[in-house]
VODRENSE-467265 format. One record per residue (C-alpha): y negated, z negated, x. Coordinates in steps of 0.02 Angstrom, whole numbers, plus 50000, padded with zeros to 5 digits. Layout:
<pts>
YZX...
</pts>
This chain:
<pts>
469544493740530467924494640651467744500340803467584483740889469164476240806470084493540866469474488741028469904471441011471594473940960471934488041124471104473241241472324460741175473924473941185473304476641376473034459941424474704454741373475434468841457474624467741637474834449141612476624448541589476824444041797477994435441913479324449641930480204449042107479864465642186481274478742145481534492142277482314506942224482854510342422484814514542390484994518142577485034531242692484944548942629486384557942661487074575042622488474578242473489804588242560490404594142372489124602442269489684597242088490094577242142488364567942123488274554942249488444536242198486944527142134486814508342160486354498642026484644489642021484974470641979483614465641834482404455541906481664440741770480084435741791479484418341832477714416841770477024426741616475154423041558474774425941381472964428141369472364432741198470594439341138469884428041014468144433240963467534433940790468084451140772469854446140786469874431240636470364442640530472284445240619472574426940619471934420840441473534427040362475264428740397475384449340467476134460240605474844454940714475404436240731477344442240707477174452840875476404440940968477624426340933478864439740967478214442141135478044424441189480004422641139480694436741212482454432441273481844440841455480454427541468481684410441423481804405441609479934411441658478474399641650477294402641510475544399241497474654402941356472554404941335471414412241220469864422841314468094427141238466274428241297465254438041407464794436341591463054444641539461544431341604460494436541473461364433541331461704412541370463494412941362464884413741490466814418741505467874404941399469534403441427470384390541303472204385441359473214382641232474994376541334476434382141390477594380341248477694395941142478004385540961476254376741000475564394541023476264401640865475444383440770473824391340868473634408240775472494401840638470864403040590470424386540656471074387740816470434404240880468634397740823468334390940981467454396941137466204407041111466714420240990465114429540974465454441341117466974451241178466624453641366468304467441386467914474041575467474454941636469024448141524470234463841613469704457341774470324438741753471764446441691472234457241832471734443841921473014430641879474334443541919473904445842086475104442342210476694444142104
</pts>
């Protein structure tokens, strides 16, 4: 494995990560502090309700460096289907996009996001050869493709 489908693969692992947004905020206030009159009784903890999220962006690094996880069935393609059904995501809204290029100005390309939907079957039908050859796969702009990332999960 190269270096630049090492990196590839940790860009794409991140990106879904930081992009899995829309969680309400959780506080873990559980009131006022207060002293425990008995030494050995540990005070009561409140439980924290799990909060869903409503919004979880897929966005997925498809430069050339990547054909090689999606031109056979693998882990690779198994993990991310996996992700885009997780039974914690059923009631958020999905989007789904592939991400490649470079924001350089000397090198005649620019950032190209490709969305694919919002349904995570026509995602999984996405992870072929064929469908990640678009954009422009020659470069693999991570730090520019990071920031669009963190950006869409600003706010929430």
């Amino acid at each position: 494995m190269t270096r630049h489908n090492i990196i590839g693969l940790f860009a794409l692992i991140i990106l879904i990560s930081i992009d899995i947004s829309g969680c309400k905020s959780r506080s873990r206030d559980t009131g006022p502090v207060t002293s425990n009159p008995v030494q050995n009784e540990p005070l009561p903890v409140r439980e924290e309700e799990n909060a869903m999220p409503e919004k979880v962006i897929f966005f997925i690094e498809n430069s050339g460096s990547m054909f090689g996880y999606v031109n056979q069935p693998n882990e690779f393609k198994n993990s991310l289907v996996g992700l885009a059904y997780l039974p914690e995501f059923d009631k958020a809204v999905k989007s789904f996009y592939f991400i490649n290029g470079t924001s350089n100005p000397l090198k005649n390309s620019g950032i190209r996001i490709t969305h694919l939907g919002n349904d995570p079957e026509l995602f999984k039908n996405k992870l072929n050869l064929k469908s990640f050859n678009s954009g422009d796969v020659r470069f693999s702009d991570l730090n520019k493709m990071f920031e669009i990332a963190l950006d869409s999960a600003r706010g929430n």
